[in-house]
C-alpha positions as CSV (number, residue, x, y, z in Angstrom):
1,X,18.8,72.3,161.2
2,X,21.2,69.4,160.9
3,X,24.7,70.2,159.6
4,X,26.4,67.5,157.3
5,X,30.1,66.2,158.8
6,X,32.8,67.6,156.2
7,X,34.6,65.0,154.4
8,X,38.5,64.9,155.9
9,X,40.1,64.5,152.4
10,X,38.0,67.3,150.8
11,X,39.2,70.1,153.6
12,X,42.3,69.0,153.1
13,X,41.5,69.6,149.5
14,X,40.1,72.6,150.1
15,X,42.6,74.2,152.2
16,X,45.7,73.2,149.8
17,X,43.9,75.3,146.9
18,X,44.0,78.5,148.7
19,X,47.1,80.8,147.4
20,X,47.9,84.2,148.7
21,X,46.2,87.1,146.6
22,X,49.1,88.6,144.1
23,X,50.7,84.9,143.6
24,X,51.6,82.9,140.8
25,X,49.8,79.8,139.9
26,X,51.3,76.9,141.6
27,X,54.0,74.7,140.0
28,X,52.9,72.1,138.7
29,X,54.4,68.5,139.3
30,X,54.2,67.0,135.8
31,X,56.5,70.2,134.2
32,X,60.4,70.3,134.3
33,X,61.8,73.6,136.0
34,X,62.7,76.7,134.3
35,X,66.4,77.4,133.8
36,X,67.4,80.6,135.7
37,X,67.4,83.8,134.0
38,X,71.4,84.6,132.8
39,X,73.0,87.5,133.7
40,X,72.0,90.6,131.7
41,X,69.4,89.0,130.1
42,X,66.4,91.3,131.4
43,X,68.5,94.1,130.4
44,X,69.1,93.3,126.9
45,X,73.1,92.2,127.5
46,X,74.5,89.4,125.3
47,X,75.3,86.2,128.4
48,X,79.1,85.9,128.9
49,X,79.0,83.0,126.6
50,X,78.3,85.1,123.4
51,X,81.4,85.8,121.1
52,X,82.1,89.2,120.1
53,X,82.9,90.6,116.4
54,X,85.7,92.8,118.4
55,X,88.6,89.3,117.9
56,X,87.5,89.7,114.2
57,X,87.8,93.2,113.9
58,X,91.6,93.5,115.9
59,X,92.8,91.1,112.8
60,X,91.3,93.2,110.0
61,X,92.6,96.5,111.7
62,X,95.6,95.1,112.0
63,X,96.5,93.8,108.3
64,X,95.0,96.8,107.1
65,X,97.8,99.1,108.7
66,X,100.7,96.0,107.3
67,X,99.0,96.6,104.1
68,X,99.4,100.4,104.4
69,X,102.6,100.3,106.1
70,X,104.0,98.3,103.1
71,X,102.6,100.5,100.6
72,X,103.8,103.8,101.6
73,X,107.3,102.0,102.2
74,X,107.1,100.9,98.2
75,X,105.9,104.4,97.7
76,X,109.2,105.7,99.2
77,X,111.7,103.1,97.7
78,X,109.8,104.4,94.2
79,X,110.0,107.9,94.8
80,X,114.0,107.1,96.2
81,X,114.6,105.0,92.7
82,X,113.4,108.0,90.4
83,X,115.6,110.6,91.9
84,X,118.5,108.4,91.9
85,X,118.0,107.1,88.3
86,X,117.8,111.0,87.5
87,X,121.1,111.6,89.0
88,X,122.9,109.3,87.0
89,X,121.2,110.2,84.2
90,X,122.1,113.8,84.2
91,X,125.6,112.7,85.8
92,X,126.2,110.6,82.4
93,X,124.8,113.3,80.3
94,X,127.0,115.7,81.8
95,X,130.6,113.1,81.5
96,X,128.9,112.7,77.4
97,X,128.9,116.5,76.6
98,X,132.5,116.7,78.4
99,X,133.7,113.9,76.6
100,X,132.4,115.4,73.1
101,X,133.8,119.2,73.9
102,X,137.4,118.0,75.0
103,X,137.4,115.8,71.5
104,X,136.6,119.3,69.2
105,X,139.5,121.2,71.9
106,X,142.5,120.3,69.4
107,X,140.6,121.0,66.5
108,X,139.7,124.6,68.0
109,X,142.9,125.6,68.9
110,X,144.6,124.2,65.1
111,X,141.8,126.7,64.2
112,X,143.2,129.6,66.2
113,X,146.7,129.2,65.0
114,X,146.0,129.2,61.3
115,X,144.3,132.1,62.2
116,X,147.5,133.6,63.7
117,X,149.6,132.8,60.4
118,X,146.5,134.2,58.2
119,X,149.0,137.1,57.3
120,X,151.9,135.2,56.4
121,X,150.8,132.3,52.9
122,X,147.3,132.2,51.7
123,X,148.4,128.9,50.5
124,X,149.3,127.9,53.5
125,X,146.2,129.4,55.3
126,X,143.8,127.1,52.8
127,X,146.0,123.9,53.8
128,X,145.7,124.5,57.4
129,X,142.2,124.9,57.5
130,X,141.6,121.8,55.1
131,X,143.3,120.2,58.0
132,X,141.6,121.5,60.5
133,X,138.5,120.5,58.7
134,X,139.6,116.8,58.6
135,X,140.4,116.7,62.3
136,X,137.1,117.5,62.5
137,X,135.7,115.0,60.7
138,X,138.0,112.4,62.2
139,X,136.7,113.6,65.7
140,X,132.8,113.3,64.4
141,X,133.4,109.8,63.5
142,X,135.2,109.0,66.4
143,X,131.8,109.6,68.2
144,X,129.7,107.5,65.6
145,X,129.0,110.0,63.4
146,X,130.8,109.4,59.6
147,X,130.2,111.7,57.1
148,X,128.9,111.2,54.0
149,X,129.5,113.4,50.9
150,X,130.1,110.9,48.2
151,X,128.7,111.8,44.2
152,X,127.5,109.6,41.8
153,X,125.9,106.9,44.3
154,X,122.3,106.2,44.1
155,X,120.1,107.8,45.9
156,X,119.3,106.8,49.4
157,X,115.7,108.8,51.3
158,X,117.9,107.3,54.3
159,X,120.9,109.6,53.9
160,X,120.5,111.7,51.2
161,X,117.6,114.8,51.3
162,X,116.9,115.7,47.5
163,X,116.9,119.8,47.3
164,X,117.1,119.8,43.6
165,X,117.0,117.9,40.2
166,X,119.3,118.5,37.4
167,X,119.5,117.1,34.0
168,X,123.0,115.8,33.5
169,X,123.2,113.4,30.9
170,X,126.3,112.1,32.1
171,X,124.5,110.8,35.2
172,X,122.3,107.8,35.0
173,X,118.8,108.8,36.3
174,X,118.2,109.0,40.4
175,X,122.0,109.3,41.2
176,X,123.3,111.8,43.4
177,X,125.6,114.6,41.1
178,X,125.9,117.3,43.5
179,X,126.9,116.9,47.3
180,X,125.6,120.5,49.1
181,X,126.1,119.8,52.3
182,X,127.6,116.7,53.6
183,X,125.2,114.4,55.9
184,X,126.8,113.0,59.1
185,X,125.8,109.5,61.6
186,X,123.8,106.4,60.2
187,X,120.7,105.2,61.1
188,X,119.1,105.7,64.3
189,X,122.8,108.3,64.9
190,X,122.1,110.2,62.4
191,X,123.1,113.8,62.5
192,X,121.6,114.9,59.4
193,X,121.0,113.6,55.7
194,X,123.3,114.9,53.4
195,X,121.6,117.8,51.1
196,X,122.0,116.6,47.3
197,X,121.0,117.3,43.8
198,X,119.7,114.2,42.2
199,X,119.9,113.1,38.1
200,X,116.0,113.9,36.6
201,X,114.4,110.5,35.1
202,X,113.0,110.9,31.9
């Protein structure tokens, strides 16, 4: 049986095509090659390259704790201020009440010696406590607080307080005829209103 001569290029052919069994197909010459795998990849990694949030997060953190820093420093200062400011206050309060009790000390101690003479004049007991009674009313509106026991004036809801009404012909109508009880201070120093009876309108 005659055998046909094999062509030289076609075994050559033939032979190049042959890979070894569990191989990869052959590169071929028309493709670019692949880029090597980076680091990590095949594990799941971010590649070297990559930036982080962890920069980002540093700056946060750290003006977070300036911000909380500063706050509980105002906080303090605050806290410092309010129990100074209530030391003054009730340092002032205290001079004010010491100031007002050495101003009524003379007027206490005219009242103790009339009251050491009461034996002696009657007389002279009622002058001494009319005098006593002025100092006291002098002192009063030494500390901004006048009294006020005028009659006849018109009346005023301001200073006067109305406890009764009279008919007094004499008096024109809404005029004060009768002081009670003196009033003492002005205003927003007011003590108290004087107690008055007040002419009847007819």
């Amino acid at each position: 049986m005659p055998t046909h001569p094999q062509e030289p290029g076609r075994a050559a052919s033939d032979s190049g095509a042959r890979v070894p069994e569990g191989a990869g197909p052959a590169p071929r010459g028309d493709l670019p090659p692949s880029d090597p795998p980076r680091p990590g990849a095949a594990n799941g990694e971010p590649a070297p390259d990559a930036a982080g949030p962890a920069p980002a997060e540093d700056e946060y953190t750290t003006a977070i704790q300036e911000l909380e820093d500063r706050w509980r420093r105002a906080l303090a200062d605050l806290d410092n201020l309010r129990k100074r400011h209530a030391r003054e206050l009730e340092r002032e309060r205290a001079v004010e009440r010491s100031r007002t009790a050495a101003a009524f000390l003379p007027v206490l101690d005219n009242l103790e010696l009339a009251l050491t003479h009461a034996g002696a004049d009657p007389g002279a007991i009622v002058e001494g406590v009319r005098a006593v009674r002025d100092q006291a009313v002098n002192v009063l509106e030494l500390l901004g607080y006048p009294r006020h026991a005028e009659s006849g004036v018109a009346f005023d809801p301001a200073r006067h307080e109305v406890v009764g009404v009279v008919q007094d012909p004499d008096a024109p109508p809404g005029t004060v005829v009768e002081v009670l009880r003196p009033g003492y201070g002005d205003g927003e120093r007011q003590l108290r209103p004087a107690a008055v009876t007040v002419a009847k309108r007819e």
